[in-house]
N, C-alpha and C positions, 0 to 999 in steps of 0.2 A: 508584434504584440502591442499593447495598447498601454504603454508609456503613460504614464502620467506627471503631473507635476507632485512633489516630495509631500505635499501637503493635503489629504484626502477627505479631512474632518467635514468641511461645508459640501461635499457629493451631496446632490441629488439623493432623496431616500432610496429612488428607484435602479439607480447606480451602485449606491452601499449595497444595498440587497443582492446585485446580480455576483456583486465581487463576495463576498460575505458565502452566498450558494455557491459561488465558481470555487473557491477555495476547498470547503468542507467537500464536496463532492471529487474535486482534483485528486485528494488528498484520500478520502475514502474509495471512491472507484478505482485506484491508482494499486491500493491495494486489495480490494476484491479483484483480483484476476484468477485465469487458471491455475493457478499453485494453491490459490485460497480458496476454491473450489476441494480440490482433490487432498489439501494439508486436512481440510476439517474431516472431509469425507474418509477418509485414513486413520485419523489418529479417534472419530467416534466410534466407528465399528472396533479398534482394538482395544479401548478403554472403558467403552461405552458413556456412562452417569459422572463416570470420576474426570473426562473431562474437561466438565464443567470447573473443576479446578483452575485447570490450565488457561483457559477462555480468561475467567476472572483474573487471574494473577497478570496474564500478557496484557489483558486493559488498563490496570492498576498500573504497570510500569509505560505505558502506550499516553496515559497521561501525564507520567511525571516527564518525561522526552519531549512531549510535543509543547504540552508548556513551555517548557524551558528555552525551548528551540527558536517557535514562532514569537515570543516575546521580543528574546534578544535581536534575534535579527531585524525584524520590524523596526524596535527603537534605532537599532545602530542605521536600519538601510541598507543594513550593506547584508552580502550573499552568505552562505556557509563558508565555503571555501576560502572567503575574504578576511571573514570571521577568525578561522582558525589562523590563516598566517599571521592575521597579527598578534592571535598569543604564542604561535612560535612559530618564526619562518619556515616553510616547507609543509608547515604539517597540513596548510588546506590545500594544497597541491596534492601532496600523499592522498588526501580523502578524496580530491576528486577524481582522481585515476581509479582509487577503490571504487568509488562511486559508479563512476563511469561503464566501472567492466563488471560491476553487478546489476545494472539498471543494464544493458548489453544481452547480461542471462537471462535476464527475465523476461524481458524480452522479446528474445525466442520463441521462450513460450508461451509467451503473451500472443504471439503473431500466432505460433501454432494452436495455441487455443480458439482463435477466430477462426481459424482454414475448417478446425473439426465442428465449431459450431455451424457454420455452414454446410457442413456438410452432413449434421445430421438433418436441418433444416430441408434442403434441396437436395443430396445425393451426391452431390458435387464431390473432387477429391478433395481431400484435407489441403493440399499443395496451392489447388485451383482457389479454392478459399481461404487461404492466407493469404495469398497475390491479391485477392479481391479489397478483404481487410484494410493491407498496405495501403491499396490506392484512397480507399475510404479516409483511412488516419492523413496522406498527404494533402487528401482535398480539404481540409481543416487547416492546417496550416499552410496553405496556397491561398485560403482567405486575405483579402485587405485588413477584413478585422480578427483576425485569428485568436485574440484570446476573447472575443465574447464569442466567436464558433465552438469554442475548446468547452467552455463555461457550458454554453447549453446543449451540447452532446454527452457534456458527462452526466449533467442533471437530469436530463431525458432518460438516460439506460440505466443512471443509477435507481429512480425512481423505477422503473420497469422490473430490474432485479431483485428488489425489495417486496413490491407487491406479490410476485411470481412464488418466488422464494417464501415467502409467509403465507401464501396460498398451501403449498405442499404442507409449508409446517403442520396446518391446521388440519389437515385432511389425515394425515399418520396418527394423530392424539399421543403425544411426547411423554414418557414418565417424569414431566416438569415438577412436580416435589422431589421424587427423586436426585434430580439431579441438583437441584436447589441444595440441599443438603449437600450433596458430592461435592458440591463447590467450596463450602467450606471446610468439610471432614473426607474428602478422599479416604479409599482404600490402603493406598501407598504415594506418598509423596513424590518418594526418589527415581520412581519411574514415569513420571512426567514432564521431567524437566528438558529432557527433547520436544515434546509436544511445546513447553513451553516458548523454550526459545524460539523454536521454529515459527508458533505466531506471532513475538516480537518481530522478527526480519522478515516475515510477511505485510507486519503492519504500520511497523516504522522502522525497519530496519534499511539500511543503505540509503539509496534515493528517496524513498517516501515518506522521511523525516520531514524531508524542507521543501515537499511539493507543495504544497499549502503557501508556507511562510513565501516562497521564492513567487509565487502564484502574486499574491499581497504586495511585493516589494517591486514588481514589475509594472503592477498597477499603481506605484506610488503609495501604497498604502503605509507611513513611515513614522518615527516617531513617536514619541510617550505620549502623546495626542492620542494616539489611536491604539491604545495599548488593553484599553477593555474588548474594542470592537476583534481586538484578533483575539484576544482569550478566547472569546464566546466562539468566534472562527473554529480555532483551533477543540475546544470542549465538546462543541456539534458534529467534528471529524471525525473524531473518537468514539462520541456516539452513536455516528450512523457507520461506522465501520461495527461497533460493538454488536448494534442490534441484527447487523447483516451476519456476526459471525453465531449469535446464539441463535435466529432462528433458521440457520442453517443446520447448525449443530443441532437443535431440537428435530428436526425435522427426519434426519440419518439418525439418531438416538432413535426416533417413532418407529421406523423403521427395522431397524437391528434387533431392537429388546423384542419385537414381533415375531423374530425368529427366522428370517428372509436370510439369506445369502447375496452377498452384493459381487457382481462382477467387477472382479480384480483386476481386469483391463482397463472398464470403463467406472472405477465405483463410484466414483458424482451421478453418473448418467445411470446406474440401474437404481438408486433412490429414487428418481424422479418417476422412472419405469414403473417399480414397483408398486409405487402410491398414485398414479395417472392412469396407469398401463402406457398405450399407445402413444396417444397426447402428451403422456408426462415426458416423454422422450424426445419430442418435438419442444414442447413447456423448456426443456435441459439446452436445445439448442439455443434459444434467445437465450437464457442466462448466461451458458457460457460465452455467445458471439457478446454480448452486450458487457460482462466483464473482461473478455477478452482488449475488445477495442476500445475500453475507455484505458485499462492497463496500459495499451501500447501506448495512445496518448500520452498521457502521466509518466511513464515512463521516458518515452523520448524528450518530452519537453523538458526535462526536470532532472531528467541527466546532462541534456546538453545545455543547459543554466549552468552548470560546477566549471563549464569550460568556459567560458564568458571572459575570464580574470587572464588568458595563457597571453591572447593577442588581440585586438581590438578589433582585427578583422572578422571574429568568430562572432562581434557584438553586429556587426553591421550584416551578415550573410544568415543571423540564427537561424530564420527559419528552414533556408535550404539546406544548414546542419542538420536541423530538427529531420527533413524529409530522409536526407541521407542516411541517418538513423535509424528510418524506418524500414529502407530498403538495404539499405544492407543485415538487419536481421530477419528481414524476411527472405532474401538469399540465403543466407545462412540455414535457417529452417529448412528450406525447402531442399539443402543438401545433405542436412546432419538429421534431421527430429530432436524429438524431445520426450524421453519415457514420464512415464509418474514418477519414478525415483531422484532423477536429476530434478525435478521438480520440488521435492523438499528438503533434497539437502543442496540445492541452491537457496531457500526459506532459510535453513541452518547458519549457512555462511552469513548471508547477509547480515545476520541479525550478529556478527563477529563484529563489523565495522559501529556499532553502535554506540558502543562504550568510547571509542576512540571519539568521536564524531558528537556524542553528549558532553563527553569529559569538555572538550575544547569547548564549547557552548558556556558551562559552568565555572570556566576559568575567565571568559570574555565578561561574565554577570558582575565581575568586582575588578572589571580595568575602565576605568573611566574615558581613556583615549578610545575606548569602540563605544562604551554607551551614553557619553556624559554625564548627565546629572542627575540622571536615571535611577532610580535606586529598585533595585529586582529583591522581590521576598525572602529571606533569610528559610522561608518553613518552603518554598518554592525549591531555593538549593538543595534544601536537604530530601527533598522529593527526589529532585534526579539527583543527585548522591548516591541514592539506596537502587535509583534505578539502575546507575551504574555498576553498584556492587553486585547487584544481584544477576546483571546479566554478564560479567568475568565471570563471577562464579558459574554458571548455568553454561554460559558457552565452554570452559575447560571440559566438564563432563559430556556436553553433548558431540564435542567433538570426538570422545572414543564411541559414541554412540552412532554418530554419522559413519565412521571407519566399518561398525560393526555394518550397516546399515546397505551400505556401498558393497564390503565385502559377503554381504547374503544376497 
């Protein structure tokens, strides 16, 4: 990775910019993968307008976490993991193991979702193209320079998925008032609050809180120096994961309200179908290989950043951690799969570790031995505060929802 020295403020403009996009992009492509495919595509067909609710509410909390997150860590330099032992020893240990073996799940289906995009691409088996993926994701981090490889592969496919993805929107004509309205006044509250959590732990739940920050702090990006430049960082992640998740979401709303039946195997892929025909199907496979592999990416790298702190030797060997990472979840795939359902209630789970993992963050905002002389927003805390409450409250109920979920 591309170390730098603690102090990043005098960078080249054209430096700031790549680290600035490498972040926002890490951090949003990270969690646009297969799960954030098939979580939207799922829970629009069963809700349809209302939502829009959900979307809004998971961004509202998707901002008070990532703020709070990429601040602290930035000022202190130091990791999550590092973060939290020292507001209580153990507990960023605990998180990175959490961490670890949810960024692990994902994974999976991060990989298996590249094997299928290739394979509606070429015909290829989903197996043969997830081997493929792998190697693709190692030859990035086999780079000399692996974090500006990392940096402009995610900005390349992210920018791709975007365009693609807002193409479809346009072409279906979305009940956009409609759900404008839903967003605020839903049908029923108390039934979205799966929906809900599910896209917190899709979007900053587990690992993809601190792929960003961790992205920043590797590059040296450190310090109350640089403490606007990562807001903005962090404010543009959020945004460009926001806009990926509504005009996805609008696009499956265009579709459903139309009256269409989506295949319950494939239901991302028959949206695309449906509003392309042929093409749109092929259109489905760059999306998903292109959210697939920047996932893996983000995923590996930014899981195995929480292990950095166990042994020293994990700092000197990262990246052939990183690889082994890759390849051992894509053995894994290619033994077990990966249906749609493990797929969003691993989105469930993940977004469990959150409050633990924010909580610590919020405790570190007012110890001076992690941020010095730092002084972090008092209306900021109270941001994740409520993010915190809101997502115990939200993850107890969703978890009889997941049991129901699992058990049908």
């Amino acid at each position: 990775m591309d170390m730098q020295s603690p102090n990043q403020s005098n960078l080249r403009p054209g430096i700031r910019r790549r680290l600035l996009w490498g972040a926002i992009f890490l951090m949003a492509t990270s969690s646009i993968g297969p799960a954030f495919l098939t979580q939207t595509t799922v829970f629009t067909e069963q809700f349809a307008a209302n939502f829009a609710f959900a979307i809004l509410a998971s961004l509202i909390i998707d901002v008070g976490a990532q703020l709070n997150i990429w601040r602290i860590l930035s000022v202190s330099g130091k990791r999550g993991q590092d973060v939290a032992n020292m507001v209580l020893p153990g507990l960023g240990s605990l998180i990175a193991i959490l961490i670890v073996i949810g960024g692990l799940a994902f994974n999976i289906g991060n990989v298996a979702g590249a094997g299928l995009g290739l394979n509606v691409l070429f015909g290829i088996s989903p197996v043969t193209g997830a081997v493929i993926a792998g190697i693709l994701a190692i030859i990035v981090f086999s780079l000399k320079d692996a974090g500006k490889a990392m940096d402009i592969v995610t900005q390349f496919l992210g920018i791709v998925m975007l365009v693609m993805v807002g193409y479809v929107m346009v072409t279906t004509s979305p009940p956009a008032g409609d759900a404008l309205v839903k967003a605020i006044a839903p049908d029923h509250y108390g039934t979205l609050l799966l929906p809900m959590i599910t896209l917190v732990g899709g979007t900053v739940g587990g690992y993809i809180t601190f792929a960003g920050g961790h992205r920043l702090i590797d590059a040296g990006v450190t310090g109350k120096e640089n403490v606007s430049f990562v807001s903005r960082a962090a404010n543009l992640g959020i945004l460009t994961t926001g806009v990926m998740r509504v005009i996805l979401f609008l696009a499956v709303l265009g579709v459903v309200t139309a009256g269409h039946q989506l295949d319950q195997k494939n239901p991302a892929a028959s949206v695309f179908q449906i509003a392309l025909g042929d093409i749109g199907y092929k259109v489905f496979g760059i999306v998903l290989f292109s959210a697939a592999l920047t996932s893996v990416i983000g995923s590996a790298y930014t899981s195995v950043s929480f292990l950095r702190s166990f042994h020293r030797s994990i700092v000197t060997y990262h990246n052939w951690i990183i690889i082994a990472f890759i390849l051992f979840s894509t053995i894994i795939f290619a033994l077990v799969g990966k249906p749609v359902t493990i797929l969003i209630i691993v989105g469930a789970l993940n977004a469990l570790i959150l409050p633990l993992t924010l909580g610590a963050i919020l405790l570190a905002s007012r110890n001076r031995k992690i941020i010095g002389d730092y002084h972090h927003p008092t209306w900021m805390i109270a941001f994740g505060a409520v993010a915190v409450l809101v997502t115990l409250i939200a993850s107890w109920f969703s978890l009889q929802e997941i049991a129901k979920l699992w058990t049908g």
